[in-house]
C-alpha positions, -999 to +999 in steps of 0.1 A: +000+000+000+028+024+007+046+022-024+013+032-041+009+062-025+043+079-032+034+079-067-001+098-058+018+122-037+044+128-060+016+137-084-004+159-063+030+178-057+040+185-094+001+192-098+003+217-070+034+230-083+012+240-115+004+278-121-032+282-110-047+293-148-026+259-166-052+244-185-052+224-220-048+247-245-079+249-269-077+235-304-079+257-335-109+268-344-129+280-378-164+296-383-195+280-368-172+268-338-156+241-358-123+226-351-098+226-372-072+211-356-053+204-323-033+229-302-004+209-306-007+205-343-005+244-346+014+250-321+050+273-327+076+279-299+094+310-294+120+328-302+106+334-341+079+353-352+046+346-361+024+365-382-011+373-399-014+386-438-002+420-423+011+419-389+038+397-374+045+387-335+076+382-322+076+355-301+100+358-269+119+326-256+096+309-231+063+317-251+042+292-273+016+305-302-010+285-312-034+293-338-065+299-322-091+306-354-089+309-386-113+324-406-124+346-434-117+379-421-103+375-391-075+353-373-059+349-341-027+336-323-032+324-287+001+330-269+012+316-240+044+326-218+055+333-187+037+365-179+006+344-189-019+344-219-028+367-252-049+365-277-037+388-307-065+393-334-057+403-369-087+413-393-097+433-424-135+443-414-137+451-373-155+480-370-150+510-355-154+508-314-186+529-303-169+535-270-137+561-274-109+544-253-080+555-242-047+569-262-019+548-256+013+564-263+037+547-291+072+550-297+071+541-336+039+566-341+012+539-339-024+545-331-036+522-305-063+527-280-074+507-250-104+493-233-118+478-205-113+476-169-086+459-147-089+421-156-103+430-187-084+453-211-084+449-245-057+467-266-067+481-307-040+486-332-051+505-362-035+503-393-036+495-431-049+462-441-037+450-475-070+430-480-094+460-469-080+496-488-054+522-483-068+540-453-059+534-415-086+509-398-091+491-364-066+460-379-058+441-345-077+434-310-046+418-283-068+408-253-062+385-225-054+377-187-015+386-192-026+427-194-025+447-164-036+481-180-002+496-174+027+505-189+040+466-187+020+460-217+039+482-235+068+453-240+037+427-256+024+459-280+057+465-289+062+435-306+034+436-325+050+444-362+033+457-395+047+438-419+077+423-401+108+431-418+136+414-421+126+383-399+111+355-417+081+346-403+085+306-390+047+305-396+015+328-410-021+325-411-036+334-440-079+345-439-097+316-453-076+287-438-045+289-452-015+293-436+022+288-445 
């Protein structure tokens, strides 16, 4: 009886050992809720960059993007790190929030506002979309547990790229469930 209970303790020790919000990571889903595939299947580790048809993520070592959804007009990478969880949501028809936000400041001249209260903020990028015309338009949502609302979020924004140059991207989705 005693040897089966180290190997239940040890378990209850490296589950306890777990950060509180580890859970299975979703698999990739498409319109309608369906699912497109497992987490693991799209799953890309950091360092590397990630990227949408016209942003790119840089992916920090320690972090894991998974594709999330793919769709016609709208895609997301769920990443997961140390600091905790984003979703970063690139698409070609949001529109425009009825709520103003709040002006966050950018170093490379960006226009992003943000939303929510603490718990809940939600982050917009504008820019051009390739797919959707030549003028600036809400392009991508970043949401998720990992924001505090403060200037820390600054360091995940930041590496949120228009067209990423010169790093290759190790993976892209593409609207209408391609990727590459």
């Amino acid at each position: 009886m005693r040897g089966r209970l180290l190997p239940l303790a040890v378990a209850a020790s490296l589950l306890a050992a777990l950060p509180a919000d580890a859970q299975p990571v979703p698999p990739t889903r498409g319109p309608n809720n369906s699912v497109l595939g497992s987490a693991e299947q799209n799953r890309t580790p950091g360092p590397g960059w990630v990227c949408f048809i016209d942003n790119g993520v840089a992916l920090a070592a320690g972090e894991t993007a998974y594709i999330d959804y793919m769709g016609l007009h709208v895609a997301a990478w769920r990443v997961i790190g140390p600091r905790g969880q984003i979703l970063i949501k690139e698409g070609n028809s949001w529109a425009e929030p009825a709520e103003p936000g709040q002006a966050v400041e950018d170093a490379r001249g960006r226009r992003i506002r943000r939303y929510g209260t603490p718990g809940t903020f939600r982050y917009l990028i504008y820019g051009i979309a390739e797919t959707a015309g030549p003028e600036e338009r809400p392009s991508v949502w970043v949401e998720g547990p990992a924001l505090t609302g403060d200037a820390t979020d600054r360091a995940i924004l930041d590496r949120i790229e228009p067209r990423p140059r010169p790093a290759p991207c190790r993976r892209r989705i593409l609207y209408g469930f391609f990727f590459d």
